[in-house]
HTML snippet that shows the backbone in 3Dmol.js (N, CA, C, O; Angstrom):
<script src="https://3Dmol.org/build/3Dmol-min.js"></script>
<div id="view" style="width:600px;height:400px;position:relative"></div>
<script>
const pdb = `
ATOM      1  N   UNK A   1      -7.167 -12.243  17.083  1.00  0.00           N
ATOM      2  CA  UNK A   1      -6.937 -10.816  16.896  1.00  0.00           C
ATOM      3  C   UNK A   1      -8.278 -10.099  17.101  1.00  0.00           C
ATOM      4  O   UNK A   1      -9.300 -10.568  16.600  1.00  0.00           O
ATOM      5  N   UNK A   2      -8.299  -8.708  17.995  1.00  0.00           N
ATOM      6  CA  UNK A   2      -9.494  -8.263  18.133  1.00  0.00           C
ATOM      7  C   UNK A   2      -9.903  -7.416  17.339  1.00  0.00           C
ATOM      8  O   UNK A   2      -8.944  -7.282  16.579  1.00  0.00           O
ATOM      9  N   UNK A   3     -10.845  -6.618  16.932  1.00  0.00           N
ATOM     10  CA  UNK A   3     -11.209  -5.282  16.059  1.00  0.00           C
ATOM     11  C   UNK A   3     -10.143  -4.790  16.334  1.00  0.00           C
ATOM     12  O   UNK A   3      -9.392  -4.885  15.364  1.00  0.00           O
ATOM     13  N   UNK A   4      -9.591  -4.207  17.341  1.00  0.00           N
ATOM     14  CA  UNK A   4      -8.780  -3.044  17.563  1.00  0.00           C
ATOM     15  C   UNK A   4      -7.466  -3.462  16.133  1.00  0.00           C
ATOM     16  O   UNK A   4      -7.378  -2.940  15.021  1.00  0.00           O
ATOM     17  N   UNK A   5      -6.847  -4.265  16.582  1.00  0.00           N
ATOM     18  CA  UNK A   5      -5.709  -5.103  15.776  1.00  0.00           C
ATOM     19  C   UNK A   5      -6.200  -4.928  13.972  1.00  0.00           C
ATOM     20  O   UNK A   5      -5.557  -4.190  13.226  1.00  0.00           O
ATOM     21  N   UNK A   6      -7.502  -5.792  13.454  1.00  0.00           N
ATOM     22  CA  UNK A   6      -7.977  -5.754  12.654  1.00  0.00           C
ATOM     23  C   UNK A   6      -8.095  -3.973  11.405  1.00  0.00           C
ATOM     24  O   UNK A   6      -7.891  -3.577  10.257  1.00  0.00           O
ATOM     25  N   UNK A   7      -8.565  -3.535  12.756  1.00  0.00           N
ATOM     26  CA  UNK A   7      -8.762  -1.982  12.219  1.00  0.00           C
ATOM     27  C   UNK A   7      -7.334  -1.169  11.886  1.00  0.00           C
ATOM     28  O   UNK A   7      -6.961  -0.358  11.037  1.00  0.00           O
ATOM     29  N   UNK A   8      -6.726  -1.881  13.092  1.00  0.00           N
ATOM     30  CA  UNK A   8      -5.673  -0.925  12.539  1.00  0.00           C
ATOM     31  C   UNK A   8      -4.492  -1.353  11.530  1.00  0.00           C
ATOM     32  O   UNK A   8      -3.553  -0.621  11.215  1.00  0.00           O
ATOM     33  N   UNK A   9      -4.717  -2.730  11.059  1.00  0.00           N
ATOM     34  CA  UNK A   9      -4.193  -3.459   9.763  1.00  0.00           C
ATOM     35  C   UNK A   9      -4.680  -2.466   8.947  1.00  0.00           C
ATOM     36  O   UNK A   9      -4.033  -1.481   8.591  1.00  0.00           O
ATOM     37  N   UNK A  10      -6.093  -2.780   8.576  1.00  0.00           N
ATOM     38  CA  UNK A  10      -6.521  -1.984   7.749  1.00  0.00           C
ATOM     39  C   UNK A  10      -6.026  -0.598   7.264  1.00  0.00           C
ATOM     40  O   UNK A  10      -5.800  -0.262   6.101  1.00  0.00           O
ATOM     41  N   UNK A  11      -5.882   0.265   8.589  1.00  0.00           N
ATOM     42  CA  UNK A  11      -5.875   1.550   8.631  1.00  0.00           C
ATOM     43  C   UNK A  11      -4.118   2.099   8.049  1.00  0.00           C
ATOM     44  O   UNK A  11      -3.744   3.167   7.563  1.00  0.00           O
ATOM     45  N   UNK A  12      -3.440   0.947   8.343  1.00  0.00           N
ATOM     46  CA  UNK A  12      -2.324   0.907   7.869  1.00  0.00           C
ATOM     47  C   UNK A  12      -1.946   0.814   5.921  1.00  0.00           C
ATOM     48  O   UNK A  12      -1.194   1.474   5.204  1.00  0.00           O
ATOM     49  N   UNK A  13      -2.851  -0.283   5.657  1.00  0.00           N
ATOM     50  CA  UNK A  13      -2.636  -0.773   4.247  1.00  0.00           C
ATOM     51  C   UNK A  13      -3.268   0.171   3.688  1.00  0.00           C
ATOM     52  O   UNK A  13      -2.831   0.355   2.552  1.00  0.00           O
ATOM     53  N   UNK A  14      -4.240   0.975   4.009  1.00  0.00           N
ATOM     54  CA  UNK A  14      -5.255   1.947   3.340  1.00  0.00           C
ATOM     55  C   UNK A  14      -4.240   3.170   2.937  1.00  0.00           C
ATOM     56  O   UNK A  14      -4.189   3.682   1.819  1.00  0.00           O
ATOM     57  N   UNK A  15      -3.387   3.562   4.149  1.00  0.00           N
ATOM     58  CA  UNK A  15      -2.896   4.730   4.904  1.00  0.00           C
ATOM     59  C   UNK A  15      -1.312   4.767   3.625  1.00  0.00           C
ATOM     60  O   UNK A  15      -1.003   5.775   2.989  1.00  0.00           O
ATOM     61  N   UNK A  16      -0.416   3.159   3.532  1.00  0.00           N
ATOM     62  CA  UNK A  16       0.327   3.108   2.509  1.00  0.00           C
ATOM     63  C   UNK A  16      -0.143   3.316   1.385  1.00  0.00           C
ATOM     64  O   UNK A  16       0.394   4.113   0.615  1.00  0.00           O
ATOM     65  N   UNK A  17      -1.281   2.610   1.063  1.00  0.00           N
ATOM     66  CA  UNK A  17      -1.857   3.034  -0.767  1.00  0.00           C
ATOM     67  C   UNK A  17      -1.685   4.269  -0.878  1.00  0.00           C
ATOM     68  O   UNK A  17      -0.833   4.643  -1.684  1.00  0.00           O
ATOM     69  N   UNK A  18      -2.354   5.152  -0.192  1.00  0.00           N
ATOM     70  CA  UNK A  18      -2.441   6.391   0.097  1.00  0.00           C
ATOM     71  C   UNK A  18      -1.244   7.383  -0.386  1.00  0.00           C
ATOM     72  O   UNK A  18      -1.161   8.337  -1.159  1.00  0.00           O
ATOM     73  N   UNK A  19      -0.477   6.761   0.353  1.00  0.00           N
ATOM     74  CA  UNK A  19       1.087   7.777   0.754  1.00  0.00           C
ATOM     75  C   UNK A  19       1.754   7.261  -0.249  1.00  0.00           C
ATOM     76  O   UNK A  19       2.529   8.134  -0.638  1.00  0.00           O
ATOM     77  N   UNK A  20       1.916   5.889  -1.152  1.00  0.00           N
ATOM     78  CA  UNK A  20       2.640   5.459  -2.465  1.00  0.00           C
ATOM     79  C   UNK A  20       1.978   5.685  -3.599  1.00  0.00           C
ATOM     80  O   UNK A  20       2.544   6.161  -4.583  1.00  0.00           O
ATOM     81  N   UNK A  21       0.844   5.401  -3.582  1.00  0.00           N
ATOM     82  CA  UNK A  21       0.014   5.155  -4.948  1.00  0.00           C
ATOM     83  C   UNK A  21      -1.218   6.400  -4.887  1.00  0.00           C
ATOM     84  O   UNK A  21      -2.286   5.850  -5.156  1.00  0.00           O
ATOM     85  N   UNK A  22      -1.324   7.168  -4.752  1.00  0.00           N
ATOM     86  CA  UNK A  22      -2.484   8.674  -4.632  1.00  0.00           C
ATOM     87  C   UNK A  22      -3.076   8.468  -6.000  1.00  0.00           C
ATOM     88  O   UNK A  22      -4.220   8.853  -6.245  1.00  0.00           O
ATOM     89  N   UNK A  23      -2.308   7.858  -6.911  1.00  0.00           N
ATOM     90  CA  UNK A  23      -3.533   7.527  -8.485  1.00  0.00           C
ATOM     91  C   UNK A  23      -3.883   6.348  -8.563  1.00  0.00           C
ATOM     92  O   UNK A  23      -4.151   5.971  -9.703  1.00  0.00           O
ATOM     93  N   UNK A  24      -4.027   5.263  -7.362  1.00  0.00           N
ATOM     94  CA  UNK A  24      -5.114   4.223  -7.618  1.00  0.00           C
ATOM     95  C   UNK A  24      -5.995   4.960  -6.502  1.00  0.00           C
ATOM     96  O   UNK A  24      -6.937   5.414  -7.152  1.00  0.00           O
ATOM     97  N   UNK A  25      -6.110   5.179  -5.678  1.00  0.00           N
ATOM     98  CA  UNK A  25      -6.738   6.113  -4.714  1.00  0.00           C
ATOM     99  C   UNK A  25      -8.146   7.109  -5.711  1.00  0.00           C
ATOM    100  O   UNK A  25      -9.355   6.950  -5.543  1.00  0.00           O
ATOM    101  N   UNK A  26      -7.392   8.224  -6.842  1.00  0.00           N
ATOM    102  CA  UNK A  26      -7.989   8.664  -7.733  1.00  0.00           C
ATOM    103  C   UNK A  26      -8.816   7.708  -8.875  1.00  0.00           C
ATOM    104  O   UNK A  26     -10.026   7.607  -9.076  1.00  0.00           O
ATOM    105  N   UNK A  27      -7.927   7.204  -9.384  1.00  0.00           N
ATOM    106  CA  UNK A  27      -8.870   5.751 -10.522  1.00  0.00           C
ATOM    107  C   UNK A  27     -10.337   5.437  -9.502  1.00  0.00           C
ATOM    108  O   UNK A  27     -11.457   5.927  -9.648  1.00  0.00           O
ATOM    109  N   UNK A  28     -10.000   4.736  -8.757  1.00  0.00           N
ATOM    110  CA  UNK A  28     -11.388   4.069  -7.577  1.00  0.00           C
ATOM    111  C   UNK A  28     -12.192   5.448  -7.810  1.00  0.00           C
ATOM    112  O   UNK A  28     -12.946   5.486  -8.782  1.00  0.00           O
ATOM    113  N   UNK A  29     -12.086   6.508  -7.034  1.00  0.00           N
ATOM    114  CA  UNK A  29     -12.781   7.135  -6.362  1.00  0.00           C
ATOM    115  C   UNK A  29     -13.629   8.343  -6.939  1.00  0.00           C
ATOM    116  O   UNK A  29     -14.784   8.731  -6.763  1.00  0.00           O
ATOM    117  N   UNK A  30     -12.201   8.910  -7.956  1.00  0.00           N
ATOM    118  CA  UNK A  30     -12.525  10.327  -8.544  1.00  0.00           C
ATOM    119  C   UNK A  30     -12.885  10.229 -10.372  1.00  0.00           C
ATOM    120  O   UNK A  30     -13.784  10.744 -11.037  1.00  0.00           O
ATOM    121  N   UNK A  31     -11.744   9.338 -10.750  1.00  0.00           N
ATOM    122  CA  UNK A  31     -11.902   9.270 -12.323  1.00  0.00           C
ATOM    123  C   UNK A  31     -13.258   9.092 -13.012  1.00  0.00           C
ATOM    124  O   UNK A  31     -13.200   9.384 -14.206  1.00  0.00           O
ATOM    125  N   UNK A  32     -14.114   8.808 -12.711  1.00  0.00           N
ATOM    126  CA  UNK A  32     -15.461   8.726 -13.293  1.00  0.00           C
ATOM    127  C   UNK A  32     -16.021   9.887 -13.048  1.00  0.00           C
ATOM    128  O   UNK A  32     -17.115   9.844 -13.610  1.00  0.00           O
ATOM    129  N   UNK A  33     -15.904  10.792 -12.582  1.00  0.00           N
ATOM    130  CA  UNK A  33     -16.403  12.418 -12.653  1.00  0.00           C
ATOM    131  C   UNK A  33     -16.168  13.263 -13.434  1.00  0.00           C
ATOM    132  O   UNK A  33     -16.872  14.241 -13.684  1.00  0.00           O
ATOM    133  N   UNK A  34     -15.044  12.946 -13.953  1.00  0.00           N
ATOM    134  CA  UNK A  34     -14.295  14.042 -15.017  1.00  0.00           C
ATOM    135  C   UNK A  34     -14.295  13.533 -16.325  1.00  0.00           C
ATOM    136  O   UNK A  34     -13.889  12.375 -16.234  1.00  0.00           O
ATOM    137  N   UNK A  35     -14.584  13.851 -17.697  1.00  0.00           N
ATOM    138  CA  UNK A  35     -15.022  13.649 -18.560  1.00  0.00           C
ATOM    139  C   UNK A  35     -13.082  13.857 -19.243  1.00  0.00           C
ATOM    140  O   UNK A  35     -12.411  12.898 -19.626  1.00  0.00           O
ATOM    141  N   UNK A  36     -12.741  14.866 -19.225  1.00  0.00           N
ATOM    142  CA  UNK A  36     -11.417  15.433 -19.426  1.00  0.00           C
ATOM    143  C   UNK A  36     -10.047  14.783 -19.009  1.00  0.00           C
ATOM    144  O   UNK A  36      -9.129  14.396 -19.732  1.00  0.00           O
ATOM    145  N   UNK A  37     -10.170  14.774 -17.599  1.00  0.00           N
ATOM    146  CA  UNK A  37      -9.428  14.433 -16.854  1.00  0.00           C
ATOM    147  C   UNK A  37      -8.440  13.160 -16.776  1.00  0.00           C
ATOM    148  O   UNK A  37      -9.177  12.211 -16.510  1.00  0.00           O
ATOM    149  N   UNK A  38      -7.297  12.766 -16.871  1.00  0.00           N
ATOM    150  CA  UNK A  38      -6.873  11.233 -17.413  1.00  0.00           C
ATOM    151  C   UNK A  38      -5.828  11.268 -16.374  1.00  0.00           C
ATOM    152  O   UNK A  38      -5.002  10.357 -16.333  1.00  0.00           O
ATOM    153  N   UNK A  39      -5.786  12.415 -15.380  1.00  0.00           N
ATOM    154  CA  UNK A  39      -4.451  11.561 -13.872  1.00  0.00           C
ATOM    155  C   UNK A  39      -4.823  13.007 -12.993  1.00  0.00           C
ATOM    156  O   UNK A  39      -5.106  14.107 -13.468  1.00  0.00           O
ATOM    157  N   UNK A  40      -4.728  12.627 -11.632  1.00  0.00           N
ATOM    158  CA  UNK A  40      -5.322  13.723 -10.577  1.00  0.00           C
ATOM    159  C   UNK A  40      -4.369  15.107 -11.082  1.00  0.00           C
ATOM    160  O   UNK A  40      -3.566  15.113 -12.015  1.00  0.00           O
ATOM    161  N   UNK A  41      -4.834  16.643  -9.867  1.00  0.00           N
ATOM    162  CA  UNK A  41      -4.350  16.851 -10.291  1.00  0.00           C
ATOM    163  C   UNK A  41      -2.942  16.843  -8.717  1.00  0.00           C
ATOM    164  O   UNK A  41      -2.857  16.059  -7.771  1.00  0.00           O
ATOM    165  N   UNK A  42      -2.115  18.005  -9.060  1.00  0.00           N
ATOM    166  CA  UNK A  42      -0.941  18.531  -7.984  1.00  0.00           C
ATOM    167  C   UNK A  42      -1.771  18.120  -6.162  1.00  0.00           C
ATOM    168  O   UNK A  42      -1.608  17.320  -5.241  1.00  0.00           O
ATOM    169  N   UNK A  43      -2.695  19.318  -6.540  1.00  0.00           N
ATOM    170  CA  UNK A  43      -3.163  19.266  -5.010  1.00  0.00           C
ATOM    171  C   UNK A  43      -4.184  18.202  -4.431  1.00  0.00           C
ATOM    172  O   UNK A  43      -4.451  18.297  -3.234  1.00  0.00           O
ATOM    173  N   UNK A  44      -4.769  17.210  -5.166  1.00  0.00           N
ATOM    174  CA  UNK A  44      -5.576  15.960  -5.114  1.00  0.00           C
ATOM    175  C   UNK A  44      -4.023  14.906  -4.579  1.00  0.00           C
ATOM    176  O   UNK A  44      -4.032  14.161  -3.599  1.00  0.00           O
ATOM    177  N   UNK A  45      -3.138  15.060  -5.264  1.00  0.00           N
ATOM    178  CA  UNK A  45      -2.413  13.944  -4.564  1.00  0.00           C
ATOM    179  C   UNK A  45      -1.605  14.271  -3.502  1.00  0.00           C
ATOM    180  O   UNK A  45      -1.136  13.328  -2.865  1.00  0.00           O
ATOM    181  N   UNK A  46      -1.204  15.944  -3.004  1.00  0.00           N
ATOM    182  CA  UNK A  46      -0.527  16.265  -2.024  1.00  0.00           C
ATOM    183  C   UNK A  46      -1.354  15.522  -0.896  1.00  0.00           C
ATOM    184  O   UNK A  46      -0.984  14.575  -0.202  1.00  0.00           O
ATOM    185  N   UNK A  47      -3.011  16.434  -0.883  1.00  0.00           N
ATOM    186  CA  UNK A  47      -3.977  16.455  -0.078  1.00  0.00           C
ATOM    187  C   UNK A  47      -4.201  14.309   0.097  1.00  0.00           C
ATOM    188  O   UNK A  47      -4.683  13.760   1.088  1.00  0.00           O
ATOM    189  N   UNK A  48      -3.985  14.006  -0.430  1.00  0.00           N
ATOM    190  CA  UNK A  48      -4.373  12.323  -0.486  1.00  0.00           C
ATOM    191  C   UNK A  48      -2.889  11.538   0.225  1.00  0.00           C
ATOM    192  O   UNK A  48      -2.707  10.682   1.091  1.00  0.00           O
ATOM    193  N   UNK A  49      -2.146  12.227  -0.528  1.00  0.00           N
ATOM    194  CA  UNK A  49      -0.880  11.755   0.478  1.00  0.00           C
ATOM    195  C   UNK A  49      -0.889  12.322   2.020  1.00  0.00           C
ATOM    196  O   UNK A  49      -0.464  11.541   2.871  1.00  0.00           O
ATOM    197  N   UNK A  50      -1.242  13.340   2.358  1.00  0.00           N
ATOM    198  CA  UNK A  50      -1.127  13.930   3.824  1.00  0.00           C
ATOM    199  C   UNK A  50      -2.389  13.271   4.404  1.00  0.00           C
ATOM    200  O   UNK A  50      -2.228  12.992   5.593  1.00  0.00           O
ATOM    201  N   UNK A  51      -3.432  12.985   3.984  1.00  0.00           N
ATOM    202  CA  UNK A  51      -4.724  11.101   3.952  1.00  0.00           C
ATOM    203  C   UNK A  51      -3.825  10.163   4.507  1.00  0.00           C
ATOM    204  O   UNK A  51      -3.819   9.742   5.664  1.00  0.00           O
ATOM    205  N   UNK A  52      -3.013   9.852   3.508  1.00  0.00           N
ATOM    206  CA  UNK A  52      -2.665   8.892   4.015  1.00  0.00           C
ATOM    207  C   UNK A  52      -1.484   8.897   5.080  1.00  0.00           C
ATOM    208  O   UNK A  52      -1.565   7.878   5.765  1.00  0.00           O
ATOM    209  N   UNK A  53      -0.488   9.650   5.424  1.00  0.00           N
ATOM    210  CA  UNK A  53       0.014   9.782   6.536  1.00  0.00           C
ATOM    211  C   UNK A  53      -0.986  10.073   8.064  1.00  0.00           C
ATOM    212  O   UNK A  53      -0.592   9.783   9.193  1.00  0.00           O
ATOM    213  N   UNK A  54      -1.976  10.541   7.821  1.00  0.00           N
ATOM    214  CA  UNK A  54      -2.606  10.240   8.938  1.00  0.00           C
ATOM    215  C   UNK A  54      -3.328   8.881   8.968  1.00  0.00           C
ATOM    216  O   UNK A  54      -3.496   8.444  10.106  1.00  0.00           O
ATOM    217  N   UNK A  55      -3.741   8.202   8.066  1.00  0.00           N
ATOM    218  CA  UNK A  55      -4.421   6.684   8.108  1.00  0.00           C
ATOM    219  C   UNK A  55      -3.203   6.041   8.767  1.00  0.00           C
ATOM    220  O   UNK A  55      -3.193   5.851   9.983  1.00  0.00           O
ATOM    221  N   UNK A  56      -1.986   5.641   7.838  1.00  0.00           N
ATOM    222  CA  UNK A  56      -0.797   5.501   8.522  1.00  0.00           C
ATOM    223  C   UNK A  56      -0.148   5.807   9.868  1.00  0.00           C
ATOM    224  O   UNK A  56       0.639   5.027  10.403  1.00  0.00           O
ATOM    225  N   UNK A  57      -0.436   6.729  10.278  1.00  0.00           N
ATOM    226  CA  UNK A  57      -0.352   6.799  11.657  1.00  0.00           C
ATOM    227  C   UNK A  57      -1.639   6.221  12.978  1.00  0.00           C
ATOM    228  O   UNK A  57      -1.486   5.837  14.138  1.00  0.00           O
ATOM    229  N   UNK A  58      -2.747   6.382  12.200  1.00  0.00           N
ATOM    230  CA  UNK A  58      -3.736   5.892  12.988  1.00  0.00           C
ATOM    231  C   UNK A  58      -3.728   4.485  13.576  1.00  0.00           C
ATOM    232  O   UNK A  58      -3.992   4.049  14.697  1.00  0.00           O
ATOM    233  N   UNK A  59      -3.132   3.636  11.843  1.00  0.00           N
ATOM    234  CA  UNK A  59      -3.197   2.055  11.956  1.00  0.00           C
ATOM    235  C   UNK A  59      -1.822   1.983  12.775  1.00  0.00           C
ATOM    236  O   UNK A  59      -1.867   1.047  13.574  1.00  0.00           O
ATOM    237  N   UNK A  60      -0.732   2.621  12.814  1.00  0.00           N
ATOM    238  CA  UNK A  60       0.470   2.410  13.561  1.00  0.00           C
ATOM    239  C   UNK A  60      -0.011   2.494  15.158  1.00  0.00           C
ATOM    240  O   UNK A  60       0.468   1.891  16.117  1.00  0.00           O
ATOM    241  N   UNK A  61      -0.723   3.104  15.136  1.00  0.00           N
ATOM    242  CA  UNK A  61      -1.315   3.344  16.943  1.00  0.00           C
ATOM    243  C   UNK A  61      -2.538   2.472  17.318  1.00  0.00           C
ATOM    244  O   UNK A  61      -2.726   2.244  18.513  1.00  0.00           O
ATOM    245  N   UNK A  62      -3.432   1.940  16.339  1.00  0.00           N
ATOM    246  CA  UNK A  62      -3.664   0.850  16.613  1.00  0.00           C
ATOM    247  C   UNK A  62      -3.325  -0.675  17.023  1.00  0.00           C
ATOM    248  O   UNK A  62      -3.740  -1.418  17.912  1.00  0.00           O
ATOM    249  N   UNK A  63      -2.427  -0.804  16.023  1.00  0.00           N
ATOM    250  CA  UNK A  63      -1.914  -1.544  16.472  1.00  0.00           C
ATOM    251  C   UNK A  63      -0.702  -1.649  17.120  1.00  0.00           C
ATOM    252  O   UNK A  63       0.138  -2.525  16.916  1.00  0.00           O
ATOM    253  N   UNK A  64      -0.614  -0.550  18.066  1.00  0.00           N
ATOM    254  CA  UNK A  64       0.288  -0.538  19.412  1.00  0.00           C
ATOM    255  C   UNK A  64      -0.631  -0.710  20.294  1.00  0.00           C
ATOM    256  O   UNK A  64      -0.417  -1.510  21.205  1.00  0.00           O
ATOM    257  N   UNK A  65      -1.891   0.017  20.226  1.00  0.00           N
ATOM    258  CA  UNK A  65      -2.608   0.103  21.256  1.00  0.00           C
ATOM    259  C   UNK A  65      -3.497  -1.886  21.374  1.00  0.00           C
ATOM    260  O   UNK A  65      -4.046  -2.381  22.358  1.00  0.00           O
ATOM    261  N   UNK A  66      -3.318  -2.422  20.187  1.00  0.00           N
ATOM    262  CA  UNK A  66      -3.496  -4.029  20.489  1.00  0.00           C
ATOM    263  C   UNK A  66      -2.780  -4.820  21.373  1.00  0.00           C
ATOM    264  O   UNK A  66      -2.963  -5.663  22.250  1.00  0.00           O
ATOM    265  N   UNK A  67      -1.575  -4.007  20.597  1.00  0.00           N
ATOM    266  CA  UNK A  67      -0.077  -5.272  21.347  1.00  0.00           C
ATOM    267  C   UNK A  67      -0.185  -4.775  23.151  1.00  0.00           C
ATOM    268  O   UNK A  67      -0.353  -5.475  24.150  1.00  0.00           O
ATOM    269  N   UNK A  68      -0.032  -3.496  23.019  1.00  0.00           N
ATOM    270  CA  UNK A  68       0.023  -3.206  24.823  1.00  0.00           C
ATOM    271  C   UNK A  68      -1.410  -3.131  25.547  1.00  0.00           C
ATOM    272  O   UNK A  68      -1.732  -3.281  26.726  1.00  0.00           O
ATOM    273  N   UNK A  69      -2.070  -2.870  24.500  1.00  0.00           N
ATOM    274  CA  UNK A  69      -3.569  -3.939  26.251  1.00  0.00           C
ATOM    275  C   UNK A  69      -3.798  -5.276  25.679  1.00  0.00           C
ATOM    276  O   UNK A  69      -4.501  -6.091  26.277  1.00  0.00           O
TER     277      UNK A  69
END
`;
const viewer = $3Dmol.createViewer("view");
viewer.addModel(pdb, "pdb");
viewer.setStyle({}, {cartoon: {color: "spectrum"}});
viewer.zoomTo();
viewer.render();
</script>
C-alpha cells in the first residue's frame, strides 16, 4: 500500500471520529483549556462534525484515487 492509500485510511478514521464522536475530538484537544467547561459547546461540535465530513470525504477520494492509479 502506498502513502496515497495509507493517508487516506487515515483521513477516513479521523474524518468518522469526527462526524460520530465530536466529544472525544474535544476531551484530546480542547478540555484542558477550560477550567469550567465539562462537554463542548453547540457550535464546537456542529463546526467539528462539518471537520469531519470533509476529512471523510478527503480519505474517501484518497483512497479512490489509490485503487484507480
Amino acid at each position: 500500500m502506498n502513502v496515497l492509500g495509507i493517508v487516506g485510511v487515515l483521513l477516513l478514521i479521523l474524518g468518522l471520529i469526527m462526524l460520530f464522536k465530536p466529544s472525544v475530538i474535544w476531551s484530546i484537544t480542547e478540555s484542558w483549556k477550560s477550567n469550567d467547561a465539562t462537554e463542548p459547546s453547540d457550535l464546537y461540535v456542529w463546526s467539528t462534525r462539518i471537520g469531519g465530513l470533509m476529512f471523510t470525504l478527503a480519505g474517501l477520494g484518497g483512497i479512490l484515487a489509490f485503487w484507480v492509479l
